[in-house]
C-alpha positions in Angstrom: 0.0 0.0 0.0 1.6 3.3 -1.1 -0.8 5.7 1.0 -0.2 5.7 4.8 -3.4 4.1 6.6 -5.0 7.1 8.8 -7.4 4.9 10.7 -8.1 1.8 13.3 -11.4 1.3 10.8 -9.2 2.1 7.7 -6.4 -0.5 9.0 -9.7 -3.2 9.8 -10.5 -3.0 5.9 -7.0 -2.9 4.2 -6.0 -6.2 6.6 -9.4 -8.0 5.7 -7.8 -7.9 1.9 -4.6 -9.1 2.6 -6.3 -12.6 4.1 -7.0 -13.2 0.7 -3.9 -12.9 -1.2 -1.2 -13.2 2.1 2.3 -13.4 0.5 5.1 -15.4 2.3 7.6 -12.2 2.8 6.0 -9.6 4.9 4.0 -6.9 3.8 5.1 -3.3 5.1 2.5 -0.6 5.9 2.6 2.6 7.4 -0.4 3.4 9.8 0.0 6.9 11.1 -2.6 7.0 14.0 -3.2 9.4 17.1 -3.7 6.2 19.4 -3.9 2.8 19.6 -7.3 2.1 21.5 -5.7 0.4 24.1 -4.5 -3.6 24.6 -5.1 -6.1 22.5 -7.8 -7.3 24.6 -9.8 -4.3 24.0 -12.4 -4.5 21.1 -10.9 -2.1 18.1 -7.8 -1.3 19.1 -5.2 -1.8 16.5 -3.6 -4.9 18.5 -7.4 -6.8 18.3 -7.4 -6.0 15.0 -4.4 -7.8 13.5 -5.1 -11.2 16.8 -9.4 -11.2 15.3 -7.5 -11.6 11.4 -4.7 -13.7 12.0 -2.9 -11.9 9.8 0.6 -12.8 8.9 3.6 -11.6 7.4 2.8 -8.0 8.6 5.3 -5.4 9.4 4.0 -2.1 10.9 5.7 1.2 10.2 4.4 3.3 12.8 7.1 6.4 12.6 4.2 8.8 11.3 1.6 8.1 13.9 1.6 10.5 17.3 2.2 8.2 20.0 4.4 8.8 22.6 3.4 5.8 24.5 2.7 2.3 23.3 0.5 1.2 25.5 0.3 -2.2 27.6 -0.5 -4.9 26.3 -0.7 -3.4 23.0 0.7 -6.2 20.3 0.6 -8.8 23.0 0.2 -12.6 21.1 0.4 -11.2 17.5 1.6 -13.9 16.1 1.8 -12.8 12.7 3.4 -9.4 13.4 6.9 -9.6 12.0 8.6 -6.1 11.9 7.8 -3.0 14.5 9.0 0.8 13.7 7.9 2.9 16.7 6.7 6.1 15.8 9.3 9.1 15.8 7.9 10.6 19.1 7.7 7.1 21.3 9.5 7.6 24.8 8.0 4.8 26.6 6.9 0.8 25.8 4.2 -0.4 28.2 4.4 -3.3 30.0 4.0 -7.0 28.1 2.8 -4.5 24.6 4.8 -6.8 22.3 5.0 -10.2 24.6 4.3 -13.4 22.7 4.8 -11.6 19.4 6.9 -15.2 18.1 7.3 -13.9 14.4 9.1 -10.6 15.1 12.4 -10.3 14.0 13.1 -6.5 13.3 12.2 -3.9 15.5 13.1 -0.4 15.1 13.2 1.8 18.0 12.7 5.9 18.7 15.4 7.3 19.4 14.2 9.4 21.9 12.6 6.0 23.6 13.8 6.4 27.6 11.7 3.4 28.9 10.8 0.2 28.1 8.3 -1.4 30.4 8.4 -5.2 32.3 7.6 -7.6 30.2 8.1 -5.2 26.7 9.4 -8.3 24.5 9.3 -11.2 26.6 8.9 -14.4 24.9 9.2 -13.1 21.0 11.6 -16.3 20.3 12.5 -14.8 17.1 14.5 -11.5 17.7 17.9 -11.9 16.7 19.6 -8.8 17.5 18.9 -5.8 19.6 20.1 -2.2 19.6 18.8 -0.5 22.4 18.2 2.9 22.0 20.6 5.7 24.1 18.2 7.5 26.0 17.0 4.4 27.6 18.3 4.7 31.3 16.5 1.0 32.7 15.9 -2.3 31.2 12.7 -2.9 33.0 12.1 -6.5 34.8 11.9 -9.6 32.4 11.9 -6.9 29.6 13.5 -9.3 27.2 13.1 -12.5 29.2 12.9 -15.6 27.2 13.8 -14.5 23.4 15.3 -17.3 23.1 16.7 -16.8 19.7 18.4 -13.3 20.7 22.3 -13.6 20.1 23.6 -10.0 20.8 22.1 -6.7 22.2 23.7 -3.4 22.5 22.6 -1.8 26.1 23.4 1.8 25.7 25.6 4.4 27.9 23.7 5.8 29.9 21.6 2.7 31.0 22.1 2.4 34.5 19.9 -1.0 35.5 19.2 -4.0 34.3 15.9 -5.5 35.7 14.8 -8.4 37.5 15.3 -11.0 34.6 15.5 -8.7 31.8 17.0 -11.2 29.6 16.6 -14.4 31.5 16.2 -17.8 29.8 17.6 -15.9 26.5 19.3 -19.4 25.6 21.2 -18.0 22.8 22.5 -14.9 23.9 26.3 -15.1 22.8 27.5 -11.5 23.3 26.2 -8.5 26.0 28.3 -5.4 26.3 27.7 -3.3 29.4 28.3 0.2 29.5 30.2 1.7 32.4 27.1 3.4 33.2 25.5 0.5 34.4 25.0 0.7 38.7 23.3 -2.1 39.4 22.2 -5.7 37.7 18.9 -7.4 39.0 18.0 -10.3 40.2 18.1 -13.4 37.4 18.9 -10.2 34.8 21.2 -12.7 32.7 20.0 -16.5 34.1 20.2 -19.0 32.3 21.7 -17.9 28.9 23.4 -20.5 28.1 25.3 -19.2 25.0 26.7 -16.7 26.9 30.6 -17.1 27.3 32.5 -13.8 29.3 31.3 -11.0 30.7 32.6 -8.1 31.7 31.4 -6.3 35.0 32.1 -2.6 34.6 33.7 -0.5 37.5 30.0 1.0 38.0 27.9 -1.9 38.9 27.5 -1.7 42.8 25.1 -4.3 43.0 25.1 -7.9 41.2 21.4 -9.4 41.9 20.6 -12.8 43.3 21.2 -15.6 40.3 22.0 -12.8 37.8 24.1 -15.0 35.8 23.4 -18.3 37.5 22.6 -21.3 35.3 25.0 -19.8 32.1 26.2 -23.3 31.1 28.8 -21.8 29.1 30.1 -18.9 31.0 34.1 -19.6 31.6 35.3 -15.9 32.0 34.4 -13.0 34.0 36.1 -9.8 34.0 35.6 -7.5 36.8 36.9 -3.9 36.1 36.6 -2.6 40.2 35.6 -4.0 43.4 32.5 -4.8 44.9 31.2 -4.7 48.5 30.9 -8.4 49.6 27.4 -7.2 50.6 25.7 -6.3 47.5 26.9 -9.5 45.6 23.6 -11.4 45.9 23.2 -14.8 46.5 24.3 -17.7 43.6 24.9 -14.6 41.8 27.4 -16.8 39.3 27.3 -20.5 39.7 30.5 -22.2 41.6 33.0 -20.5 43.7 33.5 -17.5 41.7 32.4 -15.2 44.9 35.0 -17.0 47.0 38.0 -17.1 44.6 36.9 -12.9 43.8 36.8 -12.0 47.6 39.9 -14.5 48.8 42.6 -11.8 49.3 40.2 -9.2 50.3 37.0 -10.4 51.9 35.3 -7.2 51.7 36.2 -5.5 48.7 37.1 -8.5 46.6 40.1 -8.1 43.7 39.6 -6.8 40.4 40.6 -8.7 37.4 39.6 -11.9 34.9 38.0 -15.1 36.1 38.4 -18.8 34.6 36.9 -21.7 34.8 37.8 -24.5 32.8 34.0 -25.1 31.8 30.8 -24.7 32.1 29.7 -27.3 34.3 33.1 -26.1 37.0 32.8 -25.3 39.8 36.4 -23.8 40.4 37.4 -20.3 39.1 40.6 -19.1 39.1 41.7 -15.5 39.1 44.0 -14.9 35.8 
């Protein structure tokens, strides 16, 4: 469709024709819109209307619509929805909006996006790679928890937490860079990410959640840039001894540096 789509009812019409004649690559269209009617629960909002169709293969291009919040719940369980670009004004995602979308694979923040609410992207198995926009200051709770095809994000400076299992269970995760801005890193942020091989623990992070990186199978290297107060490691916060060979010399502070482990299933980390 060349025209941008100016309506919900508009949107309802143009998607009814596409169920006829749905191609296997996605279909793009712009829909510039004042709101979105709420969740996808919500009878004619925009979500509703792509869950009552089944559509597939759409992407939405919403950079022309004014919407500087998506709400909750908005996309939540679109299953056909394959491509997301947030409107130019978007500073917040609501909590669980695109949850259980399983075809999306390209998303296209704002860039003047600051928050990104629990649950934002949780369980949309198909995202492979993230860029994370940098106004964004949090990575709220289980934000990303679950994409289980996600291999590397890009958390900006500037970010300064990581939620309560923002990318838990994210089984493929391979590569995480954390900026020095980062203060704290919840509990479960990074649990069970099995793909995950080193991580480095910038000089900022003051507080390292319970389990945060507990369960990483493949985790043999940890680098941390500063010390950290015995106190605000949190429980099984890596798996093995890596809290006792880190605070052996100085059992308050702990000694910077790189950890080793010969494997994943070790239990025995030695400071390089």
């Amino acid at each position: 469709m060349n025209e941008p789509i100016t309506s919900i009812g508009e949107f309802e019409d143009w998607i009814a024709d596409q169920l006829r004649n749905t191609p296997e690559t996605p279909y793009t269209v712009a829909v510039n819109v004042k709101y979105l009617r709420g969740g996808v629960t919500h009878p004619g909002s925009l979500g509703s209307v792509l869950t009552a169709n089944k559509a597939k293969y759409i992407s939405l291009d919403l950079s022309g619509s004014l919407l500087p919040v998506i709400t909750d719940n908005a996309f939540e369980g679109c299953s056909g929805l394959v491509g997301i670009v947030f409107p130019a004004e978007a500073t917040a995602i609501g909590e669980e909006a695109f949850s259980g979308c399983i075809s999306l694979t390209t998303v296209a923040f704002s860039t003047g996006l600051t928050a990104i609410g629990t649950g934002a992207f949780s369980d949309c198995t198909s995202i492979t790679s993230l860029i994370i926009p940098h106004g964004v200051t949090r990575v709220g709770d289980y934000a990303f928890s679950s994409c289980s095809s996600l291999v590397h994000v890009t958390i900006p400076a500037g970010a300064a937490r990581i939620g309560d299992y923002a990318f838990s269970s994210c089984s493929s995760l391979a590569e995480v860079d954390l900026p020095a801005s980062v203060v704290a890193i919840g509990e479960r942020a990074f649990s069970r990410c099995k793909g995950l091989t080193h991580i480095t623990i910038p000089g900022g992070v003051a507080f390292i959640g319970e389990e945060a990186f507990n369960d990483c199978d493949g985790l043999t290297s940890v680098t941390f840039k500063k010390t950290l107060l015995a106190e605000r490691w949190g429980p099984r916060a890596f798996a093995g001894d890596l809290r006792d060979a880190f605070y052996a010399v100085d059992s308050s502070h702990g000694t910077p540096g790189t950890y080793t482990r010969p494997n994943g299933k070790s239990k025995t980390w030695t400071k390089q």
